[in-house]
N, C-alpha and C positions, 0 to 999 in steps of 0.2 A: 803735277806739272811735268812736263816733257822733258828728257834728262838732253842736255848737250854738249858736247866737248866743249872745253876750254880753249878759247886762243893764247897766239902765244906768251900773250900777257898775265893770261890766267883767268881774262874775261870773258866771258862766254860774247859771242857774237850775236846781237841782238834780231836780226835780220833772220840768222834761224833760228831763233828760238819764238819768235813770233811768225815766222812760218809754221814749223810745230805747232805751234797751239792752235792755229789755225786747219791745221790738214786734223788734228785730235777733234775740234769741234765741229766738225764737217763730220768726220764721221761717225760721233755722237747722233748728229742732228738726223742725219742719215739713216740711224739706227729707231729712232724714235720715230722719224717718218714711216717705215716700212712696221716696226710694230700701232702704228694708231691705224694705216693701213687694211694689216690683218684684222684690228678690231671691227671697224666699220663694216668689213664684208662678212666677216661671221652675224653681224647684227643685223643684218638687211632679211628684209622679207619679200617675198613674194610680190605682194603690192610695192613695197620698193623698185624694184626689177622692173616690175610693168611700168610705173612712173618713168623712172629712166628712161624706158624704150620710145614712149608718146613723145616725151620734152628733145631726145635726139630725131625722131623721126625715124626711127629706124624700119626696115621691111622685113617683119615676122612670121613666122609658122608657130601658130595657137593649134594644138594639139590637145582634145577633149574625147577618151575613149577610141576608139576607131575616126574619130570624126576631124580633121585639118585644116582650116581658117589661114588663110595666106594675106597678108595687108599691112597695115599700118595700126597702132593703136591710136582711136580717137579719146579715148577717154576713161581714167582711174577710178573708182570708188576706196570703199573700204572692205569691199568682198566682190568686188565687180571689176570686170576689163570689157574695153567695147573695141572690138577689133573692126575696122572700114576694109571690106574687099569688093573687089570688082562687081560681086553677084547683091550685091548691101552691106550692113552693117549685123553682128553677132556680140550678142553679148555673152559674157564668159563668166561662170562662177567660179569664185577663187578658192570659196572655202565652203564647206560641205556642212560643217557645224561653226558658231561662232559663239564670241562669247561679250559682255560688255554693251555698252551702248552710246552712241557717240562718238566720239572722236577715240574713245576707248575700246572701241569694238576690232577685238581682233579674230584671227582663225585659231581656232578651237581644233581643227579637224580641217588641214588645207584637202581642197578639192584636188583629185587626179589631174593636173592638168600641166605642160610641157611647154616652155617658150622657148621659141629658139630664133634665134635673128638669122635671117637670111643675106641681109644687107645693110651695112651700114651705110647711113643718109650722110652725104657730103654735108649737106646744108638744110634747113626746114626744121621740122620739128612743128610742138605746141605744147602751149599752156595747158594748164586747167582747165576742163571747161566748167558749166555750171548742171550737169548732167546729173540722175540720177546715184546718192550716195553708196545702196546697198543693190543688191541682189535683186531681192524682193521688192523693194520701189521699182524697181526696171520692170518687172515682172506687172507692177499693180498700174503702171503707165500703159504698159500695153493692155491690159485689161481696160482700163478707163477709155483707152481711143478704138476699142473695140473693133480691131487688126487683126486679121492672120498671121499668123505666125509661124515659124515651125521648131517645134523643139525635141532638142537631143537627150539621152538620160542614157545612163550607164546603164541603165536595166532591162531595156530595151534596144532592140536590132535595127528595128524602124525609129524612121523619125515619126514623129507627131506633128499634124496641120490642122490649125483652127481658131478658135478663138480661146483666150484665157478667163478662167475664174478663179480668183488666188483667197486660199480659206489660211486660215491660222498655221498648217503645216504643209499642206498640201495645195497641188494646183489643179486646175479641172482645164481638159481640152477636148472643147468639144467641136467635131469636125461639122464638115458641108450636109452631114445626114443625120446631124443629130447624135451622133453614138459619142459619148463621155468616157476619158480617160481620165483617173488619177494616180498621180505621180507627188510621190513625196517631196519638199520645198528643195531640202538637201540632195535629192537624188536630181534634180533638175542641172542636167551640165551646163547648157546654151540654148538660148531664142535667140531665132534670127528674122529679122523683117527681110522676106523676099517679095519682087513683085510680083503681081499677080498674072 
């Protein structure tokens, strides 16, 4: 408890000693806010981050190898970000190896990849949507609507244009002449639906 002079009766004067106790728990509380704080932002991941950006609306630069995605996030997964820019929409892979499954599936192995907010949104934002969870569902969606695509990979200079066949680890893209690429599931950074 808070030490306070005595008045001159010998009573302590109750006005400050219940100010004291009150400036002491203030900055208790103070204290405990700034370390639960530092906990939360040490625990945040990746896909946290990205969540954040979509629900404020914020205007991003998604950075994948040499390659830079300027927009909005439209949409989270669990290893997946879908960034909306002016040229379409790119989907981003978060994590390169993963591990778990479900709601438990996390990054094993976070993918190369750089957010950076360009502009905070005064107002807007969004929800969830009901978009593809993973990576690889994004990847077997475009397969199934059997779309051009074009995608980026760390391991390659060029991009890739064509249509997807998504095998067990790997993806096949095979372009306007027939000539087949594959690129490992992991090595795959972003597809983007551009128009034609």
């Amino acid at each position: 408890m808070p030490t306070v002079e005595p008045v001159e009766g010998g009573t302590p004067n109750l006005g400050d000693v219940g100010g004291a106790a009150r400036e002491e728990w203030r900055s208790e509380e103070e204290e405990y806010t700034r370390a639960a704080a530092a906990q939360w932002a040490h625990r945040r991941t990746l896909v946290d981050i990205a969540r954040e950006l979509m629900h404020r609306g914020d205007r991003v630069a998604v950075t994948a190898g040499a390659t830079t995605f300027t927009g909005t996030v439209t949409h989270v997964g669990l290893d997946v970000l879908r960034v909306g820019t002016p040229g379409g929409t790119t989907d981003v892979s978060l994590a390169a190896v993963t591990t778990g499954t479900g709601e438990r599936r996390r990054a094993r192995l976070p993918a190369p990849v750089v957010l950076r907010v360009i502009e905070r949104a005064r107002a807007g934002g969004r929800r969830a949507s009901g978009g593809a969870e993973t990576f690889r569902a994004r990847l077997l969606e475009h397969e199934a609507d059997s779309v051009a695509v074009v995608v980026g990979s760390f391991l390659l200079d060029e991009e890739l244009r064509g249509t997807l066949t998504v095998g067990h680890d790997q993806v096949c893209v095979a372009d306007r002449d027939g000539r087949e690429t594959y690129v490992p599931v992991g090595w795959v950074s972003w597809v983007a639906l551009r128009p034609a």
